[in-house]
N, CA, C and O atoms as a GROMACS GRO file, in nm:
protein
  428
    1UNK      N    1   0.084  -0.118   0.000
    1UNK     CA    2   0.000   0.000   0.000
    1UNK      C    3   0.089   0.123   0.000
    1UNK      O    4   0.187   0.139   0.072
    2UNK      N    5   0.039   0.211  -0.092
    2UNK     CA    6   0.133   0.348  -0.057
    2UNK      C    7   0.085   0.412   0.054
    2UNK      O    8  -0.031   0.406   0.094
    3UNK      N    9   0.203   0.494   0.118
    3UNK     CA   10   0.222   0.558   0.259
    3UNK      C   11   0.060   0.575   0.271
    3UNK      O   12  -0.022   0.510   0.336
    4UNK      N   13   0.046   0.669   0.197
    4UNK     CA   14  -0.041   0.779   0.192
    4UNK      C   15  -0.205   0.698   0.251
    4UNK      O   16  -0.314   0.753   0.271
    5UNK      N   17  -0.175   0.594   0.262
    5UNK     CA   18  -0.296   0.522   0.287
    5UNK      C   19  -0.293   0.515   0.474
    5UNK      O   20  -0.394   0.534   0.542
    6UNK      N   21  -0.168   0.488   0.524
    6UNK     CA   22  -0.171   0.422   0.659
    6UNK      C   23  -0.091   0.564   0.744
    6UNK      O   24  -0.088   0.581   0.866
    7UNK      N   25  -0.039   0.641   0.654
    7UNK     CA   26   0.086   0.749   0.731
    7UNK      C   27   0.028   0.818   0.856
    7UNK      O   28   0.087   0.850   0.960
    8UNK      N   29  -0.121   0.836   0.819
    8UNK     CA   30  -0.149   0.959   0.901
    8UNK      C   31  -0.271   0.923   1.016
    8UNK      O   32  -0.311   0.998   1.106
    9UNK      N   33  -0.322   0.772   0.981
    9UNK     CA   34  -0.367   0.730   1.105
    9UNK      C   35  -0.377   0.712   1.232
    9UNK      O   36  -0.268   0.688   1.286
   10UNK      N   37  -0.466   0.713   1.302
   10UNK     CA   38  -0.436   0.692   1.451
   10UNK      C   39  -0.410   0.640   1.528
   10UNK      O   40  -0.356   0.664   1.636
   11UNK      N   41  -0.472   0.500   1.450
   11UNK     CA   42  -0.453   0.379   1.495
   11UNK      C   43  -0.343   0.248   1.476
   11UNK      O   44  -0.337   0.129   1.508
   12UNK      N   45  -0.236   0.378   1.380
   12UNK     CA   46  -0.108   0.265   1.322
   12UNK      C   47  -0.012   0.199   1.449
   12UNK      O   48   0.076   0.116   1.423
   13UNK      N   49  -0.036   0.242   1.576
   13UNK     CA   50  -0.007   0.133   1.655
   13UNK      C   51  -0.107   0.054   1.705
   13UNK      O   52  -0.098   0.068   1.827
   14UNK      N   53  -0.168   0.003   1.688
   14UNK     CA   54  -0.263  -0.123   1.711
   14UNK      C   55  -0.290  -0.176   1.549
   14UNK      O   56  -0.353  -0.278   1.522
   15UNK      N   57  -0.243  -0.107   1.472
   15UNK     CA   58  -0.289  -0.192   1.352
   15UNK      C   59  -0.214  -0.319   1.321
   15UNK      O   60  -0.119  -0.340   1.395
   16UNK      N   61  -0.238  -0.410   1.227
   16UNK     CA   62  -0.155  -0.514   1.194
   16UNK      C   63  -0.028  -0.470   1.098
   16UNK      O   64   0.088  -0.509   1.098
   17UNK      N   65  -0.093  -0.377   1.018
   17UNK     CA   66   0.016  -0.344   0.892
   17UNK      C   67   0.120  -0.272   0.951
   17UNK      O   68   0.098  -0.191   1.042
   18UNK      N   69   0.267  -0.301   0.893
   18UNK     CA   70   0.374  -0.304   0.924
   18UNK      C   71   0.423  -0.204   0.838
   18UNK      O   72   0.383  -0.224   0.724
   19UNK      N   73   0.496  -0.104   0.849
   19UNK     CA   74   0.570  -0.018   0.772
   19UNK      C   75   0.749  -0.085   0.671
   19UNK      O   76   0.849  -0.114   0.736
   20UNK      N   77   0.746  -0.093   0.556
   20UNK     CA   78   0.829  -0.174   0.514
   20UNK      C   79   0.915  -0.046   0.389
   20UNK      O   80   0.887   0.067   0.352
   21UNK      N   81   1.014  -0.134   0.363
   21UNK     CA   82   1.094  -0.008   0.276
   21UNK      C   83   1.011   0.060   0.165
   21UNK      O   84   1.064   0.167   0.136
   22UNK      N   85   0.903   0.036   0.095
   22UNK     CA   86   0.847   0.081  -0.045
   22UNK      C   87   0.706   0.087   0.014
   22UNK      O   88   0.618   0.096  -0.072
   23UNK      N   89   0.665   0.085   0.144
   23UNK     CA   90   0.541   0.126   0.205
   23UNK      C   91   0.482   0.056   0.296
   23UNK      O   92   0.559   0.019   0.385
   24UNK      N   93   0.366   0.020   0.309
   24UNK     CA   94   0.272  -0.060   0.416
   24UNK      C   95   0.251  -0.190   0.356
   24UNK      O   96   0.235  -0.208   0.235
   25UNK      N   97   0.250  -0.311   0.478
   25UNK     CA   98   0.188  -0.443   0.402
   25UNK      C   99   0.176  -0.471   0.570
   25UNK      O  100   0.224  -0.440   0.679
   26UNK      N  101   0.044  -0.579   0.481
   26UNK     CA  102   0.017  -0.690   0.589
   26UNK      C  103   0.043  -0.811   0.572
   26UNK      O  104   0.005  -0.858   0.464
   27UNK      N  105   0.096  -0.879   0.643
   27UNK     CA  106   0.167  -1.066   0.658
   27UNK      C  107   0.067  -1.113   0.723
   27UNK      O  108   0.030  -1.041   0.815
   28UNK      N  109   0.008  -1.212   0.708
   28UNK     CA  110  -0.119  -1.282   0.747
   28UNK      C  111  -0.038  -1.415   0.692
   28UNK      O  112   0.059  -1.412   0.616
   29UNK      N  113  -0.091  -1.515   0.741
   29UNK     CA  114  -0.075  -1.690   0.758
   29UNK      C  115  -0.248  -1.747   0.686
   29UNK      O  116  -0.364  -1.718   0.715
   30UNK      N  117  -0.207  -1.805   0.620
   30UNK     CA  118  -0.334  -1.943   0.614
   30UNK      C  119  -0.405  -1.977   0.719
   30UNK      O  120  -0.520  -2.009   0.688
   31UNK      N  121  -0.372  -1.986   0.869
   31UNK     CA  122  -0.396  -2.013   0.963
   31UNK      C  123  -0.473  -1.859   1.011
   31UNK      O  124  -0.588  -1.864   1.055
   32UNK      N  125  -0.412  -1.741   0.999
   32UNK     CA  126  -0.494  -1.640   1.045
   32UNK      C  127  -0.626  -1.614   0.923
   32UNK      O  128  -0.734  -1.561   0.949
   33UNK      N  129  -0.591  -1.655   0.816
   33UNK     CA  130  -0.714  -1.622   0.717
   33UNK      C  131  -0.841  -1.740   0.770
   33UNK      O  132  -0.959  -1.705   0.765
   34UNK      N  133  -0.806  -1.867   0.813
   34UNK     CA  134  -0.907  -1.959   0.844
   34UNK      C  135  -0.969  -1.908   0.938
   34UNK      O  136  -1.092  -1.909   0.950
   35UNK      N  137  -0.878  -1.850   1.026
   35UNK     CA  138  -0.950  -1.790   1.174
   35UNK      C  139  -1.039  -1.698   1.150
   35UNK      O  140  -1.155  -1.722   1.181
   36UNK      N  141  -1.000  -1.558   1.082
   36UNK     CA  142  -1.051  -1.523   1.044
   36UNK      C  143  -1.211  -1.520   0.976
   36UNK      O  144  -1.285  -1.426   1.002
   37UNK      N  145  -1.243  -1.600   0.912
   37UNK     CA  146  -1.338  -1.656   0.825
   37UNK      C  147  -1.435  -1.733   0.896
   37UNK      O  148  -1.555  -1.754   0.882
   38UNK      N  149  -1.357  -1.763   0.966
   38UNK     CA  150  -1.461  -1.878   1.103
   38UNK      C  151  -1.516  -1.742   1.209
   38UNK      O  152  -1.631  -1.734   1.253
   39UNK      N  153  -1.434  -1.668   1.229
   39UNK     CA  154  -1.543  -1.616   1.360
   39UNK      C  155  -1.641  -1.506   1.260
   39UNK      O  156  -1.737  -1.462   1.323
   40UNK      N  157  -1.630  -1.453   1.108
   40UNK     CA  158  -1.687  -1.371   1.047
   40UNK      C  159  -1.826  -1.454   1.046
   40UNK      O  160  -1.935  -1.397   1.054
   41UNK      N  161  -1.810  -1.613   1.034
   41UNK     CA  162  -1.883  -1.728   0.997
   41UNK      C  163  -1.963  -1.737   1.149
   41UNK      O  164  -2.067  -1.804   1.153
   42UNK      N  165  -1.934  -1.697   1.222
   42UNK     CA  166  -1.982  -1.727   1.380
   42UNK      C  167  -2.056  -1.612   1.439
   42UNK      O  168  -2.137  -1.613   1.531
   43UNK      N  169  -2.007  -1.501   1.360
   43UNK     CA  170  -2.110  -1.394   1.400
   43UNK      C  171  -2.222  -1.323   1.324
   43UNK      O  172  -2.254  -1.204   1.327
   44UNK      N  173  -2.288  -1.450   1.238
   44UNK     CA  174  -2.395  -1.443   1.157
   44UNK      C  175  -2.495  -1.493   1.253
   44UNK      O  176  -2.469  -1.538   1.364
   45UNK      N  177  -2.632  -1.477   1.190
   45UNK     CA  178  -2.756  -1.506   1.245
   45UNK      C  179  -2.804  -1.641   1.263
   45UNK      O  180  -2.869  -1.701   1.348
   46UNK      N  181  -2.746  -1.672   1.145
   46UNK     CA  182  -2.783  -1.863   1.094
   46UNK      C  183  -2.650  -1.918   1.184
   46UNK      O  184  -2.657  -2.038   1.212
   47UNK      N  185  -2.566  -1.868   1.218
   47UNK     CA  186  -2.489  -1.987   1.275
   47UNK      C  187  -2.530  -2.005   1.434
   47UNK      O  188  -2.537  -2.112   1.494
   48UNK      N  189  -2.555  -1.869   1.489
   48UNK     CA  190  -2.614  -1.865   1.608
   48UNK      C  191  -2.753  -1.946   1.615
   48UNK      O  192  -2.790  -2.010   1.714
   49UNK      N  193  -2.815  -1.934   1.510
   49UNK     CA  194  -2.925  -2.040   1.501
   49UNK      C  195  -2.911  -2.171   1.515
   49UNK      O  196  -2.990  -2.216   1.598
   50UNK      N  197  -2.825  -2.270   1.455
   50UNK     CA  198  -2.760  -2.402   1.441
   50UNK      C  199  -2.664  -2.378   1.579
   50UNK      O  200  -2.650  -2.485   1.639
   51UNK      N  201  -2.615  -2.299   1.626
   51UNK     CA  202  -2.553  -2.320   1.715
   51UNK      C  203  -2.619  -2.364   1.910
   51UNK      O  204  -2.591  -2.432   2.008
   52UNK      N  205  -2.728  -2.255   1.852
   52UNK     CA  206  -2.826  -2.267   1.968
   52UNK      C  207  -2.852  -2.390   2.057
   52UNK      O  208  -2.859  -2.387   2.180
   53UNK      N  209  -2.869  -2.523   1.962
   53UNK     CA  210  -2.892  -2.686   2.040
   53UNK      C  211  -2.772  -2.712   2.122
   53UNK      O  212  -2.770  -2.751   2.239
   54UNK      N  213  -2.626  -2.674   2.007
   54UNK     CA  214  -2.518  -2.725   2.106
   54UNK      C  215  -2.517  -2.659   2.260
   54UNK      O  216  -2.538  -2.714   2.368
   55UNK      N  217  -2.484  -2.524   2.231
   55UNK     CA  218  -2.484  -2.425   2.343
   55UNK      C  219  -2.599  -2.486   2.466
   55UNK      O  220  -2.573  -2.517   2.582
   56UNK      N  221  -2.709  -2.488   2.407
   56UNK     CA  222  -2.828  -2.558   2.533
   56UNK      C  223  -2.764  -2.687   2.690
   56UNK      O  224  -2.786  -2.696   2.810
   57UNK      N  225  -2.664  -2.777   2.568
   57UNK     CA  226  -2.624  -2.917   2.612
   57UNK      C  227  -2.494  -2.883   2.671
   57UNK      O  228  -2.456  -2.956   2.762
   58UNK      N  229  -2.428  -2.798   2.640
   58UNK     CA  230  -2.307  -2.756   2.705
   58UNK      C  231  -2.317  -2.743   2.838
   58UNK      O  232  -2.226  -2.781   2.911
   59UNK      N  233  -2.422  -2.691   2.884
   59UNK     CA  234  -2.375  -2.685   3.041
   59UNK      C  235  -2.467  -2.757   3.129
   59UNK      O  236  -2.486  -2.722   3.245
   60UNK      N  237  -2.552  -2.908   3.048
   60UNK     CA  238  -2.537  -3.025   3.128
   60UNK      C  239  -2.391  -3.098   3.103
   60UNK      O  240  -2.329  -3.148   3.197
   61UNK      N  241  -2.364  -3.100   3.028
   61UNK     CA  242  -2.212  -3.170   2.988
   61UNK      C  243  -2.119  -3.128   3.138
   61UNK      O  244  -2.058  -3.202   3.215
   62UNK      N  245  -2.138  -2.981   3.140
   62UNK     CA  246  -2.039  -2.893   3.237
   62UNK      C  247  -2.061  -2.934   3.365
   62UNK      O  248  -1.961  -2.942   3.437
   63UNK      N  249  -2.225  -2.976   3.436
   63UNK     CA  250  -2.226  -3.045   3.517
   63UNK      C  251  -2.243  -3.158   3.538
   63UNK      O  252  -2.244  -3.200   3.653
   64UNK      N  253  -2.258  -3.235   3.436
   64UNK     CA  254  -2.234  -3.410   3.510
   64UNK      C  255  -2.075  -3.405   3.504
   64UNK      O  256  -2.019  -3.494   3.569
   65UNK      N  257  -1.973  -3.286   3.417
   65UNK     CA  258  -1.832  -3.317   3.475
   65UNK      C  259  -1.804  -3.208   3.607
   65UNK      O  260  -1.693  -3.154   3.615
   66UNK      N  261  -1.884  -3.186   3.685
   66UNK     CA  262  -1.856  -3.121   3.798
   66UNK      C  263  -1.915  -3.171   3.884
   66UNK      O  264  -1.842  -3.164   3.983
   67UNK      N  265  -2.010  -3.221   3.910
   67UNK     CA  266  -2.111  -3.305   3.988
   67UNK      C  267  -2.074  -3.422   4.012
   67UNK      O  268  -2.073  -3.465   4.127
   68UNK      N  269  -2.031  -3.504   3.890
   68UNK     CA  270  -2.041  -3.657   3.901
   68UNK      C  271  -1.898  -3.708   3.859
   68UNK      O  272  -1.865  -3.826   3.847
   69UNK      N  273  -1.826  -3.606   3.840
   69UNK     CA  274  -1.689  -3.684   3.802
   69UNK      C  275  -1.672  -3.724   3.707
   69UNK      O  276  -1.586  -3.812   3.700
   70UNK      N  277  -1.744  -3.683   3.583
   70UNK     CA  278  -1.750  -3.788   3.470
   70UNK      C  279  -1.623  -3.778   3.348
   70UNK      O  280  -1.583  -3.864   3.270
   71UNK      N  281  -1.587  -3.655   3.367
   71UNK     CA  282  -1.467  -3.645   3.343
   71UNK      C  283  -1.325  -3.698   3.359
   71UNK      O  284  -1.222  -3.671   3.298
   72UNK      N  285  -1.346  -3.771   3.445
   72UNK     CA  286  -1.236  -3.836   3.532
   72UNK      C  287  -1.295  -4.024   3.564
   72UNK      O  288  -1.340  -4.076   3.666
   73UNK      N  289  -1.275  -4.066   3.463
   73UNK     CA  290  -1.349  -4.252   3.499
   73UNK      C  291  -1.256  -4.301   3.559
   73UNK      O  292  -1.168  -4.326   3.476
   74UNK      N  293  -1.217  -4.337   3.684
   74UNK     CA  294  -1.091  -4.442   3.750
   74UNK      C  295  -1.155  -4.587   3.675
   74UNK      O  296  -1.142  -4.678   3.757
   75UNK      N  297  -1.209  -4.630   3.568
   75UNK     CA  298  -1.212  -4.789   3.572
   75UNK      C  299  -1.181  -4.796   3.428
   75UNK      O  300  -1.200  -4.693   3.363
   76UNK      N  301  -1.122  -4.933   3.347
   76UNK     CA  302  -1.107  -4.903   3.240
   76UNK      C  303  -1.207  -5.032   3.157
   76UNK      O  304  -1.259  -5.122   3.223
   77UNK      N  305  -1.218  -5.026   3.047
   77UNK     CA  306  -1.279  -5.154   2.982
   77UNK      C  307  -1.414  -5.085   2.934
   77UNK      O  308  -1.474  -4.994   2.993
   78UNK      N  309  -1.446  -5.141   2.827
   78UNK     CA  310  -1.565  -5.068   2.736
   78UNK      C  311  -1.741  -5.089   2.800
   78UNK      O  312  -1.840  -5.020   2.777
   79UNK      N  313  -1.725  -5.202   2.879
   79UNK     CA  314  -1.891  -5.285   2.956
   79UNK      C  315  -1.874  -5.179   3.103
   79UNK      O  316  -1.974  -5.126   3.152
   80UNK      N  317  -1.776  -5.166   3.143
   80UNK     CA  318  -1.740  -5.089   3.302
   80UNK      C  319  -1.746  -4.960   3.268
   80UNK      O  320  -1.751  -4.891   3.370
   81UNK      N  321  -1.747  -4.886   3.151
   81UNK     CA  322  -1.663  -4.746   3.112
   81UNK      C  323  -1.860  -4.708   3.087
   81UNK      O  324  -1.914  -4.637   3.172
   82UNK      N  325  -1.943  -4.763   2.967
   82UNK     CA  326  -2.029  -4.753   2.966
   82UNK      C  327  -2.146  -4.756   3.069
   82UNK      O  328  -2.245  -4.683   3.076
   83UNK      N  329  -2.100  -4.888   3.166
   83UNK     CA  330  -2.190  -4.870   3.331
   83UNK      C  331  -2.139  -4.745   3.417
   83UNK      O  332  -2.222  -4.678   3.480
   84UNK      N  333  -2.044  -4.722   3.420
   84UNK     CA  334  -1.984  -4.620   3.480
   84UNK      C  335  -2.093  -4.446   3.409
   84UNK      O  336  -2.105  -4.354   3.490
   85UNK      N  337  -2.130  -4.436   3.323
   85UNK     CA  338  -2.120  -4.366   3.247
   85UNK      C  339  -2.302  -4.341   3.289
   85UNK      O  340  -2.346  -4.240   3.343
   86UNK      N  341  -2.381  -4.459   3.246
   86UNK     CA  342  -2.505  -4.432   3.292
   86UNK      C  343  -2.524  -4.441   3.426
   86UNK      O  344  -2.625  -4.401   3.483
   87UNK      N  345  -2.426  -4.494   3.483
   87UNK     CA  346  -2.519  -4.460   3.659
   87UNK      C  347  -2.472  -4.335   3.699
   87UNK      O  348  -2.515  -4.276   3.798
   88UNK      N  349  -2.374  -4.289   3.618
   88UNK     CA  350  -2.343  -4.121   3.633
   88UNK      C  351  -2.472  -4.039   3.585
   88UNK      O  352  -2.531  -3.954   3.653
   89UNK      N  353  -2.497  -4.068   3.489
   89UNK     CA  354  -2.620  -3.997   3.435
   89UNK      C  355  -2.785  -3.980   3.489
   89UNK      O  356  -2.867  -3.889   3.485
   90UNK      N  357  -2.783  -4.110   3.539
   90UNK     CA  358  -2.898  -4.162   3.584
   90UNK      C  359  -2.899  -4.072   3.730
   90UNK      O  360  -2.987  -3.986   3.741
   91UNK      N  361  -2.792  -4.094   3.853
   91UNK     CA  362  -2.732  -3.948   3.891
   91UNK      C  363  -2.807  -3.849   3.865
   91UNK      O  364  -2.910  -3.807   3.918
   92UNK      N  365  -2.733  -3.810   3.758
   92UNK     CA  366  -2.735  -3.647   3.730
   92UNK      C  367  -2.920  -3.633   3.750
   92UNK      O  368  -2.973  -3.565   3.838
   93UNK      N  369  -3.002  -3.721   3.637
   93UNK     CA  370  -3.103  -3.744   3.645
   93UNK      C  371  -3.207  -3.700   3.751
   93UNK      O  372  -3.291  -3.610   3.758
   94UNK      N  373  -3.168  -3.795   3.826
   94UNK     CA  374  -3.197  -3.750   3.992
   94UNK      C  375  -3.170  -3.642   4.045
   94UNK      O  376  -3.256  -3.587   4.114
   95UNK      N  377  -3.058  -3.588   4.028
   95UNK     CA  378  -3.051  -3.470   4.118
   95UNK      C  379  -3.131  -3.302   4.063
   95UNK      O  380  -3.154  -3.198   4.125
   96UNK      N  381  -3.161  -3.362   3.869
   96UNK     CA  382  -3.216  -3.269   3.824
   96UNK      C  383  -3.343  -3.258   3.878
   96UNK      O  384  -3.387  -3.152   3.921
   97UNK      N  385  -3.404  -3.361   3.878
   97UNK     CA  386  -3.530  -3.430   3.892
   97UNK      C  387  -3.590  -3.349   4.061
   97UNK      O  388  -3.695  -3.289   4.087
   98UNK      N  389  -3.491  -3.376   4.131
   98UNK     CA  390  -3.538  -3.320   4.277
   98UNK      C  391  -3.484  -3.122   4.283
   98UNK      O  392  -3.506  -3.037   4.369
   99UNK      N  393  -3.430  -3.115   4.184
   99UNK     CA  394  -3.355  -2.946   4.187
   99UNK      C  395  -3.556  -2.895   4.129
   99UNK      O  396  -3.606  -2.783   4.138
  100UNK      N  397  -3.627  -3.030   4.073
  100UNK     CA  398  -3.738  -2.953   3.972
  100UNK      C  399  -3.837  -2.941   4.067
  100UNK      O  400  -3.919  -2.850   4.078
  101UNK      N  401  -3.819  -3.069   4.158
  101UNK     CA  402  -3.951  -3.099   4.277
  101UNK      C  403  -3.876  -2.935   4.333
  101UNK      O  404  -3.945  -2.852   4.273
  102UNK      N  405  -3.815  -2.890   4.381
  102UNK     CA  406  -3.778  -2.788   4.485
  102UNK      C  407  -3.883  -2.662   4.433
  102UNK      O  408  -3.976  -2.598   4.482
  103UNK      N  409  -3.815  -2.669   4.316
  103UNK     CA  410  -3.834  -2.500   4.195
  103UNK      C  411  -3.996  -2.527   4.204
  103UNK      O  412  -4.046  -2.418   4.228
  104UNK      N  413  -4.098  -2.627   4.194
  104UNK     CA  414  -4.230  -2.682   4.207
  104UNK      C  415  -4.246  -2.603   4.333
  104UNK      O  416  -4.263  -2.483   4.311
  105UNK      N  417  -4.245  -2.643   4.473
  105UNK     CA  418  -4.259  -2.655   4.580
  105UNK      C  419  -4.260  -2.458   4.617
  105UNK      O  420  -4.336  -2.406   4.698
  106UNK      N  421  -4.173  -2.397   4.548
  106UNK     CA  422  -4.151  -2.277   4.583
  106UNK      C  423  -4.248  -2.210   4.496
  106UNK      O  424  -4.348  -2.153   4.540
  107UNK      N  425  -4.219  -2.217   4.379
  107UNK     CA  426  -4.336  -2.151   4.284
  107UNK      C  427  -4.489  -2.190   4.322
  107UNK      O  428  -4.582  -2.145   4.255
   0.00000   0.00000   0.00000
């Protein structure tokens, strides 16, 4: 870019572009253009839409791994890993189940 584009800005220390012998350029990576593109992609309407189900499940996920340990299995083997897994849930289940009787009881 010629000078004349970046010289007299305000913001040429926080900018990315770099002052170089024959004028201004920006160095960007493949890796910053993907990034890029993904959060432009993330702060649309439709992705927040499709995104909405995950976001919902995220923070039962967050507490059966804070609640129940589920994050952390001490047993190993695929029949033990899977029992392990629903009586965690079944758990969680319960404790939602009586958090609902409470929220009932008050309302």
């Amino acid at each position: 870019m010629p000078e004349s584009a970046c010289g007299q800005c305000d913001y040429v220390d926080k900018c990315p572009v770099k002052k170089h012998r024959h004028g201004y350029q920006l160095d960007h990576t493949a890796k910053e253009r993907r990034l890029e593109g993904r959060r432009r992609e993330e702060s649309t309407e439709v992705f927040r839409e499709r995104y909405r189900i995950r976001g919902g499940i995220e923070g039962t996920n967050s507490g059966l791994k804070r609640r129940t340990g589920l994050g952390r299995l001490r047993i190993r083997g695929q029949p033990r890993v899977f029992r392990s897994i629903f009586l965690k849930v079944a758990g969680w289940n319960i404790l939602r189940a009586a958090a609902c009787a409470k929220m009932r009881e008050i309302v």
